[in-house]
N, C-alpha and C positions, 0 to 999 in steps of 0.2 A: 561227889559232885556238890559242889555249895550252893544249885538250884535247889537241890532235891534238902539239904539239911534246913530245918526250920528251925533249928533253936538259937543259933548262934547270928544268922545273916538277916534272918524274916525281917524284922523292925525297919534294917535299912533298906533291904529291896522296896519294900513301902510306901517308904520317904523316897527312895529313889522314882518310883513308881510314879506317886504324888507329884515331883516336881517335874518330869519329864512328861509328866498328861498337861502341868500348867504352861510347863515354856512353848509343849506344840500345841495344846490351842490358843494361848496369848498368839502366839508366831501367826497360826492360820487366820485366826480374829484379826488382828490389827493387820495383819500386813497382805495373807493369799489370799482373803473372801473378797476384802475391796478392791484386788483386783481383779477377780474374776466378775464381780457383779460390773465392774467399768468397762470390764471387756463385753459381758452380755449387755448392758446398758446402751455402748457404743452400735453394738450390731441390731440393736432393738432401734436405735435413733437412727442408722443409716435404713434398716428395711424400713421404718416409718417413713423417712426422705422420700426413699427410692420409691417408694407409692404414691404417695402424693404426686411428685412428680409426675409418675407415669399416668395417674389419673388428671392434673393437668395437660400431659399429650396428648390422652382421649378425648379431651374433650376439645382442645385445640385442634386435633385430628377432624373433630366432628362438625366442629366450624369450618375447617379448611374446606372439609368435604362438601360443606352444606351450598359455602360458597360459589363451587366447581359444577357443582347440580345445579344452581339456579344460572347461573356464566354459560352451561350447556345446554339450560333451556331456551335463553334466551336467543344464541345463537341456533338452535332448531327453529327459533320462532322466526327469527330475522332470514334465516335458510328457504323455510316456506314459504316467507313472503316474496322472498326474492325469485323461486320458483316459480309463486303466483305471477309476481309482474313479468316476467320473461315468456311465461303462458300467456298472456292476456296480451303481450305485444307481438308475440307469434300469430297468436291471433287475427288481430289485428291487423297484421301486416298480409297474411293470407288471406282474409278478406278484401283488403287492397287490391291485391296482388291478382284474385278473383274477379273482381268487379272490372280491374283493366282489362283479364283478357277476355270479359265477357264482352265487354265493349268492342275489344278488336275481333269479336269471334261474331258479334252482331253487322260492325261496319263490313268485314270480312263476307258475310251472307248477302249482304243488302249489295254488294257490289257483286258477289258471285251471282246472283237474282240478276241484279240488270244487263249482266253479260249475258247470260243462258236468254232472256229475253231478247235481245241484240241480236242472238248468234239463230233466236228461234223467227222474229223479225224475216233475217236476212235469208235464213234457209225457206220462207214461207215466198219470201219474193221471188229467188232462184228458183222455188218449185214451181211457183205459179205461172214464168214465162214456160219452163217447161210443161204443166200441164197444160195450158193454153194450146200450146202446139201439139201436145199428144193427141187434146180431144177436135183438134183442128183435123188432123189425118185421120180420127176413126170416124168422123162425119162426112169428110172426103169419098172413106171407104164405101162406106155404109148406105150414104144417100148420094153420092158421085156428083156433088155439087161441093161448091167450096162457099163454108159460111163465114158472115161479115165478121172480123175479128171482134168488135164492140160486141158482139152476139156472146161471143165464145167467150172474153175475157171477163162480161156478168156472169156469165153462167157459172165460172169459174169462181170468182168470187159470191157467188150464192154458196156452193157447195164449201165455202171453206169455213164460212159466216157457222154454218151449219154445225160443221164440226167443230166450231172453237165454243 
């Protein structure tokens, strides 16, 4: 095997040796490393991009949001006011609303009043011809004379003075 003989091939394995370690690191130096370093170069400047940017969306995000918070406060705010004014005109209007039928519940009495009065009037005059005559016949019975109706119609009227 002319691997294994040293005396005759050794010098030029050597030299062969020597220029085959220069032509593949020349080869790797000038031509594979720069392009591996451009390729990790390239993926170094796209993840550095790719951050950036995404730390420009967060913080655009954080605006957007910021925005949307205070647009939601605002309309909670404008929400309860508008609750409040819809309260206070409910209100309001129940009050209204209150006071009229207090009014028709008062007119309402004051006239139920002067009917019951009317109707107590009228049943005291109806009573009174008929008392008049009742106490006319128990005085008839009683003392067997018949008294002057003027008599009977004060007496009547005393007794009612009495009770009122």
């Amino acid at each position: 095997m002319p691997q294994l003989e040293q005396v005759g091939t050794f010098p030029s394995q050597v030299v062969w040796l020597v220029i085959t370690f220069v032509v593949l690191y020349l080869l790797l130096w000038r031509v594979v490393l720069p392009r591996i370093s451009a390729t990790l170069e390239g993926r170094q400047m796209r993840m550095d991009n790719d951050i950036a940017r995404a730390e420009e969306l967060a913080s655009e995000a954080e605006g957007v949001l910021a925005a949307y918070e205070e647009e939601l406060a605002k309309a909670r705010s404008g929400a309860q006011e508008e609750l409040h004014k819809a309260a206070e005109e409910a209100t309001a209007e129940a009050e209204k609303a209150n006071a009229e039928l207090t009014g028709k519940l008062a007119a309402n009495s004051a006239a139920a009043n002067e009917r019951i009065e009317a109707a107590r009037k009228e049943a005291v005059a109806n009573i009174t011809g008929m008392v008049e005559d009742i106490a006319r016949q128990a005085v008839e019975r009683l003392v067997e004379t018949s008294p002057d109706a003027g008599t009977v119609s004060s007496a009547v009227n005393a007794a009612l003075q009495e009770r009122s």
